[in-house]
C-alpha positions in Angstrom: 106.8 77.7 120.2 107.4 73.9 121.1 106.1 74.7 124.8 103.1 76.8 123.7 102.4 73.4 121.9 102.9 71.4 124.5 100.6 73.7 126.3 98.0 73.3 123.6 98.1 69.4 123.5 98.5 68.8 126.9 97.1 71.5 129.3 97.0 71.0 132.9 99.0 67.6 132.2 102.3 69.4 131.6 104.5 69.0 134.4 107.8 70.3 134.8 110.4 69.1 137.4 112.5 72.3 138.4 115.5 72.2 140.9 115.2 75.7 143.1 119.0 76.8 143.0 118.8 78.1 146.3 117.5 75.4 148.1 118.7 72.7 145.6 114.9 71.5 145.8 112.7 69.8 143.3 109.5 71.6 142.4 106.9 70.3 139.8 105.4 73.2 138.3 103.3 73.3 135.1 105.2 74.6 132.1 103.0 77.6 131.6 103.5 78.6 135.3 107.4 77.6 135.0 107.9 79.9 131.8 106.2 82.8 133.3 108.7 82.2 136.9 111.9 81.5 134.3 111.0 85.1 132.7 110.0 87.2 135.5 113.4 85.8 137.2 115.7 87.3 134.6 113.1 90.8 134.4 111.7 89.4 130.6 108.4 89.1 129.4 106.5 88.6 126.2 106.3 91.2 123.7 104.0 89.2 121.2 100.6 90.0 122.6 98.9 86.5 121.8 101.6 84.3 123.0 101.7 86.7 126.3 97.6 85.9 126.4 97.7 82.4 125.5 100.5 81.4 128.4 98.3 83.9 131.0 95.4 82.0 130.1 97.1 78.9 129.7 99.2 79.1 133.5 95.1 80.4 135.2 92.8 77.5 133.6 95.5 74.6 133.5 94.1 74.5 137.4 90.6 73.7 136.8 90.1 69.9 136.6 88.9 68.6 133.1 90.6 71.7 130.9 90.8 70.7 127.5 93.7 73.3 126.1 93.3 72.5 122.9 89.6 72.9 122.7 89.7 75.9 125.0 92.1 77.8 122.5 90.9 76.5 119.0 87.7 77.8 119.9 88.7 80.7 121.4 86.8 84.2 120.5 90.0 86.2 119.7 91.1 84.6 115.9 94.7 85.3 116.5 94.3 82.9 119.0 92.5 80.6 117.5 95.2 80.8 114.2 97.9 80.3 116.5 96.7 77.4 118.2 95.3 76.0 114.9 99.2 76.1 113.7 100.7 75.0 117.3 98.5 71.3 116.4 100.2 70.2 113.2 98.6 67.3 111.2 101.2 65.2 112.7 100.1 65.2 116.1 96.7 65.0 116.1 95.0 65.9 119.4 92.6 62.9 119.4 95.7 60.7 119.4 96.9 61.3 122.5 93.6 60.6 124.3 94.0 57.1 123.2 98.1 56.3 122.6 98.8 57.1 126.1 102.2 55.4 125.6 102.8 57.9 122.8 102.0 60.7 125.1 104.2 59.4 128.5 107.3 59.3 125.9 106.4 62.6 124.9 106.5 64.0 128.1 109.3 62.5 128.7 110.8 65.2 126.1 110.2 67.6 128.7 113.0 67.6 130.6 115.2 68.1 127.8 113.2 70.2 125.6 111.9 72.7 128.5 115.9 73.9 129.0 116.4 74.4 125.6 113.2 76.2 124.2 112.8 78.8 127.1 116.0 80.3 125.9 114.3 80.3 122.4 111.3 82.3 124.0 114.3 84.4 125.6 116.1 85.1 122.0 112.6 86.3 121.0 112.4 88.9 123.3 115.8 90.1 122.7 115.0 90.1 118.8 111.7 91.9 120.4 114.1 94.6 121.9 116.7 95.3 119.1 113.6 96.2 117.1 112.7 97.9 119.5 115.6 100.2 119.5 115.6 100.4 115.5 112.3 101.7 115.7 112.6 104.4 118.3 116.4 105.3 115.7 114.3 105.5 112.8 112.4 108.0 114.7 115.1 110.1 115.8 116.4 110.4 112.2 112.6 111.5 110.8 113.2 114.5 113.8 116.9 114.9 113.1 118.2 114.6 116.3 121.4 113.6 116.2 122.1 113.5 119.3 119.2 110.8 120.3 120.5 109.0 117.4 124.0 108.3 118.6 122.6 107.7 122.5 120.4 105.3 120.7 123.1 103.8 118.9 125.1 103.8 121.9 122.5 101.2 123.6 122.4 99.1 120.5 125.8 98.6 120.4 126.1 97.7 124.3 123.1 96.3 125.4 122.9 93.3 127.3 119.9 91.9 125.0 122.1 92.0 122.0 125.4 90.6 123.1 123.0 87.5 125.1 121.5 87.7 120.7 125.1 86.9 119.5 125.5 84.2 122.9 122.9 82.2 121.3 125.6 80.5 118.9 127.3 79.4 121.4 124.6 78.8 124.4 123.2 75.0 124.8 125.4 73.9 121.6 126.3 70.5 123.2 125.0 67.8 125.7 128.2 67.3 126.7 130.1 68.8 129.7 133.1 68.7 128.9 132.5 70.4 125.0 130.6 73.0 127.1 133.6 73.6 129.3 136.4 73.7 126.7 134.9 75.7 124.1 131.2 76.9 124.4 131.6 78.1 127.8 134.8 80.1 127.3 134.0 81.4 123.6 130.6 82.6 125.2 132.2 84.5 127.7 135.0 86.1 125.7 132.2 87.5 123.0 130.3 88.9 125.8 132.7 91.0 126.6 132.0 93.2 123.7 133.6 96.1 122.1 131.4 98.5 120.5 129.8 96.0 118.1 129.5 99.4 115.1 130.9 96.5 112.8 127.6 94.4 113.1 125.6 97.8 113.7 127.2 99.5 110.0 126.1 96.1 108.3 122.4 96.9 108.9 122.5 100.4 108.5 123.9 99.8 105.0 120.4 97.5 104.4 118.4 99.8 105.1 120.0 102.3 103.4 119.7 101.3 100.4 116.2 100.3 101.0 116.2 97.0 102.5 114.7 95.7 105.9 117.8 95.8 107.6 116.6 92.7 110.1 117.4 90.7 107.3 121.2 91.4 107.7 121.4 90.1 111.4 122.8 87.2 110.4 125.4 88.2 108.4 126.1 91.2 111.1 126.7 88.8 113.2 128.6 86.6 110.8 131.0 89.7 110.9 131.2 90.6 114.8 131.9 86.5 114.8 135.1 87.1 112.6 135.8 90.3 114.8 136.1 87.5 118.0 137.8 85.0 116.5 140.2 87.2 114.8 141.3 89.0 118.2 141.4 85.7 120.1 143.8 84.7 117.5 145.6 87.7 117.5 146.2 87.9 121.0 148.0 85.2 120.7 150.6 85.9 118.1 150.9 89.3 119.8 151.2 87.9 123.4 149.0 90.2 124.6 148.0 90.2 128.1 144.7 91.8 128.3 141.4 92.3 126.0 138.5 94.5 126.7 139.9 95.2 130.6 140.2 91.2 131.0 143.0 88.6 130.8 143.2 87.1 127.2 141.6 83.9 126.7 144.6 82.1 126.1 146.3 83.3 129.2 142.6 82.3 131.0 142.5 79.0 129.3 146.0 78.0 127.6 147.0 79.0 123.9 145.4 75.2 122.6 141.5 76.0 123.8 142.1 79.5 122.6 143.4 78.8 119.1 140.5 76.6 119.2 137.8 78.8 120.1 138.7 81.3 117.4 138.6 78.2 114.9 135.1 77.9 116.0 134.8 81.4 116.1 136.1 82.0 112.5 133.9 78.7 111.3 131.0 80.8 112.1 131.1 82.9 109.8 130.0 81.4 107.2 127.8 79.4 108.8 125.6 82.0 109.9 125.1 83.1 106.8 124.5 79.7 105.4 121.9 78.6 107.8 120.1 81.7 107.7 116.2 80.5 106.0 115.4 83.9 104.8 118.5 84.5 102.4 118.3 82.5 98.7 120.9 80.3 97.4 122.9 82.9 95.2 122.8 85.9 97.8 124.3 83.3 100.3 126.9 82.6 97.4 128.2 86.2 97.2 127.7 87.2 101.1 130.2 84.1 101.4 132.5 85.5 98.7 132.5 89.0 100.6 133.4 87.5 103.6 136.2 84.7 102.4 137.2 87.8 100.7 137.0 89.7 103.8 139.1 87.1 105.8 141.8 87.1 103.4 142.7 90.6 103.0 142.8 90.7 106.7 144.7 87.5 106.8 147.4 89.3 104.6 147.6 92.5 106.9 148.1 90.7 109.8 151.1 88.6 108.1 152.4 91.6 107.0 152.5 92.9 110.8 153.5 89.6 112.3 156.2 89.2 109.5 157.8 92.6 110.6 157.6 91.6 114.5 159.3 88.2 113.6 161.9 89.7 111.8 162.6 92.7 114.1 161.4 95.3 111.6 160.7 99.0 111.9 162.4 100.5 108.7 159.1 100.8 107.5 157.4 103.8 105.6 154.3 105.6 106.1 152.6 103.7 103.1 153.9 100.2 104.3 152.0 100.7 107.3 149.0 102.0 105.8 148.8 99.3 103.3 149.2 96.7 106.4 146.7 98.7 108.2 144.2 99.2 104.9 144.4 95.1 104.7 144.2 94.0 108.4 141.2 96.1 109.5 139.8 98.6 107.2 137.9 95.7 105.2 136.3 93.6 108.6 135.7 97.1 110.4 134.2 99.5 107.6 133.8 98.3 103.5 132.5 94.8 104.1 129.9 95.4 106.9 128.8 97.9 104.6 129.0 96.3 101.5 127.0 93.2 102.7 124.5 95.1 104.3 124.2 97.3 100.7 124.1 93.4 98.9 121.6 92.0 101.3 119.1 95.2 100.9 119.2 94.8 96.8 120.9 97.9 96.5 122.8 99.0 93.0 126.2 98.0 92.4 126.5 101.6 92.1 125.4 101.9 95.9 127.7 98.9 96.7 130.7 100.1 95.7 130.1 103.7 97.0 129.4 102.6 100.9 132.7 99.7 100.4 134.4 103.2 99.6 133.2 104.7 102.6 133.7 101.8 104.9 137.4 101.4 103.1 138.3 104.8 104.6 136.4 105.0 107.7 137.4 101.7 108.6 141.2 102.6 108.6 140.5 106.3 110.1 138.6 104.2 113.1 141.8 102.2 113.4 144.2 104.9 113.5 142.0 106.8 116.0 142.2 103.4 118.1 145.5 103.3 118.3 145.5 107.1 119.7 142.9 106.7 122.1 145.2 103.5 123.4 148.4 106.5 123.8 146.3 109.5 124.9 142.5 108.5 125.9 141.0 110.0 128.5 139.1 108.1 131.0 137.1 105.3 128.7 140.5 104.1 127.1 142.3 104.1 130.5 139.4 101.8 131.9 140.9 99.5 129.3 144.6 98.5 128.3 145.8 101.4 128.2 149.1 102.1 126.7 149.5 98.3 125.2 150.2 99.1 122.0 153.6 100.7 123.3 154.4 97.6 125.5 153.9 95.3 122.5 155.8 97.4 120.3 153.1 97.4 117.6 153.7 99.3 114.2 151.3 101.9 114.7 151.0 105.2 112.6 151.9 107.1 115.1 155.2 104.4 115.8 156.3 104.5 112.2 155.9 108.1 111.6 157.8 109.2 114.7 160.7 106.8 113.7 161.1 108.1 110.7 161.5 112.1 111.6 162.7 111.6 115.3 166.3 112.7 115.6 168.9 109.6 116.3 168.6 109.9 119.9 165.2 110.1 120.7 164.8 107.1 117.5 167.0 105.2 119.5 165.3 105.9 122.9 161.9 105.1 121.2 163.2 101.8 119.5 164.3 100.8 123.0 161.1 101.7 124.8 159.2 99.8 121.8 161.3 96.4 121.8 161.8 96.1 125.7 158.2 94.6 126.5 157.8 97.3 129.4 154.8 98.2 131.3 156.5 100.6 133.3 154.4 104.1 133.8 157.8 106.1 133.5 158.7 104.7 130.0 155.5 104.4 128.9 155.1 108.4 129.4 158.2 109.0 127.8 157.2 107.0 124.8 154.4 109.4 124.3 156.3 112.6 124.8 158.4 111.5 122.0 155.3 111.3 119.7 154.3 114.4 121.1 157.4 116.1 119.8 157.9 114.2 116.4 154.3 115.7 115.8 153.1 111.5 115.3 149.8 112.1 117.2 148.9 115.3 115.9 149.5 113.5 112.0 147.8 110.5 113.0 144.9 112.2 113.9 145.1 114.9 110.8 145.4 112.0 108.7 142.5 109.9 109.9 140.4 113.5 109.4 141.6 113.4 105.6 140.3 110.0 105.6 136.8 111.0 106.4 136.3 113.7 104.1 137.5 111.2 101.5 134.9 109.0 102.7 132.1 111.4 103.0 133.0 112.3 99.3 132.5 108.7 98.1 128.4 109.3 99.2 128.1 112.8 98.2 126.5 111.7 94.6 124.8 108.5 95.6 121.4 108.1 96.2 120.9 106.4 99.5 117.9 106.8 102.5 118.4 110.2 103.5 118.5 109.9 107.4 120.5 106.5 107.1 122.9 108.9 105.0 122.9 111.4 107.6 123.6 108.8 110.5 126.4 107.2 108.2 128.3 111.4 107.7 127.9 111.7 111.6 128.9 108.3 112.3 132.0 109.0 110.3 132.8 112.3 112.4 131.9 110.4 115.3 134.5 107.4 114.8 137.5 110.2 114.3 135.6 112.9 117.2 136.5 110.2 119.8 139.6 111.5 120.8 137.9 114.3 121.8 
């Protein structure tokens, strides 16, 4: 929006020094030509048909001597133009000024070369905003035909396309002036939330808004208040787990040191709030309770993963089926499942009645997802192996599957397990034997029964509320989909 001003003002005076990467040479282009060359060199383009017409015309008359831009466009036959250029000339700047302050106007074009940087990333977000719409559009069409099937390849793209992880970059992209901020905490953060997971967390979160009604681009920011916790909650634990690898790549405190890490999922964790905060299109008191959700949120998880740190400190695994599912229940099923869905319900006006029924569902989704996690990381087929697969054994987590086959293993094979699961091994051997012991304890096969039990429960919880229809639909499959994985 500033540059299309600039454009306005200005015209064919708008300049911009750009440095060719290739050749390290410095070419003055005008801006309207430059944004065009910046977007075409990443394969964007503008969705907003009078933007798109007002930079075309803007880059092809900016070369005939004398253009006026802001005449050219006030008076312009098409009224969305006009409008737009209308609003791009605020009161402030009046055009007739700068034909006669022509101080005023060399120190604002000395603005350029810092404003030109920042606000073509802001005509970037707008395309990506352009394309997750896009997506949510051709979803809600699916649903009116019932295909299921397009529905979960389309929800497959929203969760892993580019556009939307560069959407969630743009908290930590051109934060700072300074290099060496960029380089200890920007830079790495960035890179560490790019490397996404599946992003359902932020994806459940606007489902849940429209669901109950609501316009679920409303929830973005609290969606990705949530997939913010989600990174600085892993970064963290990392850490206290030593784990080696995330998402196929080394850990950001083995890539940076444990200081910058910590660090980065402070900032990561201050986020989420923030984004919710700073978000103009939410009033004061829905901010108030989306906050509440989320401190909420935060601690519950805070006290699952003391519980499981606690019994790693202490050398624990005496532990019972319900100790770990309360540890569970706490450290993931309220960030992965009830919140998401509760916000979303909060943030689309829906009924307490509504709240609480999709918190249910998300309650016992969110563990079933987490229990079927920690099977694909023991048995997964070829996605899981692509990632680190078999960790969970070589960081002796307390998994279901761990706990339950301790407890009905006979004393050798306990003692061979407890051996395999405090020795820190990577080896293939061991880790192979690890699993044939779950195998015969019958731990996989009741980890994965039990996460099963766990979705009908949750499909139950929406059987008698009134919600969108094909939102409901998507959130039953969804649900058979999370526990279907292994599959």
């Amino acid at each position: 929006m500033a540059l299309l001003r600039y454009i306005v003002r200005y015209g064919e005076r708008v300049l911009y020094d750009y440095v060719d990467e290739e050749t390290n040479e410095h070419v003055i282009m005008r801006v309207a030509d430059y944004i065009r060359f910046d977007l075409e060199r990443d394969d964007l383009t503008f969705y907003t048909p009078a933007f798109k017409q007002m930079l075309d015309e803007a880059a092809e008359h900016c070369q005939n001597e004398g253009f006026m831009a802001s005449r050219y466009f006030l008076a312009h036959p098409d009224p969305n133009i006009s409008r737009l250029a209308a609003n791009l000339i605020s009161d402030k700047y009046q055009l007739s000024k700068y034909h006669t302050k022509f101080r005023e106007l060399e120190q604002e074009e000395d603005k350029l070369d810092y404003l030109v940087p920042r606000e073509i990333y802001s005509m970037k977000d707008a395309y990506i905003l352009y394309k997750i719409k896009d997506i949510q559009a051709k979803i809600k069409e699916a649903q009116n035909k019932g295909d299921m099937e397009l529905i979960f390849d389309l929800m497959k793209q929203n969760a892993h396309l580019n556009e939307i992880n560069a959407y969630l970059d743009t908290y930590f992209r051109h934060q700072t002036d300074s290099a060496d901020i960029e380089r200890y905490l920007y830079a790495p953060l960035g890179h560490y939330s790019a490397n996404a997971g599946k992003r359902h967390r932020p994806l459940i979160c606007m489902l849940a808004c429209r669901a109950v009604g609501g316009d679920w681009n409303r929830a973005a920011t609290c969606a990705a208040a949530i997939e913010h916790f989600q990174t600085g909650a892993l970064i963290h634990d990392d850490i206290a787990d030593n784990g080696q690898l995330r998402r196929g790549e080394p850990c950001l405190h083995i890539t940076e040191g444990e200081g910058i890490a910590i660090n980065c999922g402070d900032y990561a964790l201050m986020l989420v709030s923030a984004a919710v905060a700073n978000d103009p299109d939410l009033d004061a008191p829905l901010k108030v309770r989306l906050i509440q959700e989320l401190t909420s949120m935060t601690a519950r998880t805070i006290e699952g993963q003391a519980l499981d740190l606690g019994w790693v400190r202490d050398g624990r695994f005496d532990l019972s089926i319900e100790d770990y599912l309360a540890m569970a229940t706490h450290k993931t099923a309220f960030y992965s499942g009830a919140t998401p869905l509760a916000c979303g319900a909060i943030i689309g006006g829906g009924s307490e009645e509504q709240i609480s029924a999709l918190r249910t569902f998300g309650l016992h989704t969110g563990l079933a997802f987490q229990i079927q996690d920690d099977l694909l990381n023991l048995v997964g087929k070829k996605e899981a192996r692509n990632k680190d697969f078999r960790c969970d054994i070589t960081e002796g987590k307390r998994t279901l599957v761990a706990v339950h086959a301790l407890n009905y293993a006979d004393d050798a094979s306990h003692d061979e397990l407890m051996d395999i699961l405090t020795s820190g091994t990577t080896d293939p051997d061991r880790l192979d034997r690890a699993v044939q012991i779950f195998e015969r304890t019958g731990a996989i096969a009741y980890a994965h029964s039990y996460s099963l039990d766990l979705t009908a429960h949750a499909k139950a919880a929406l059987e008698s509320v009134e919600l969108d229809p094909q939102c409901k639909d998507l959130l039953l499959g969804m649900a058979d989909f999370f526990v279907e994985r292994l599959n």
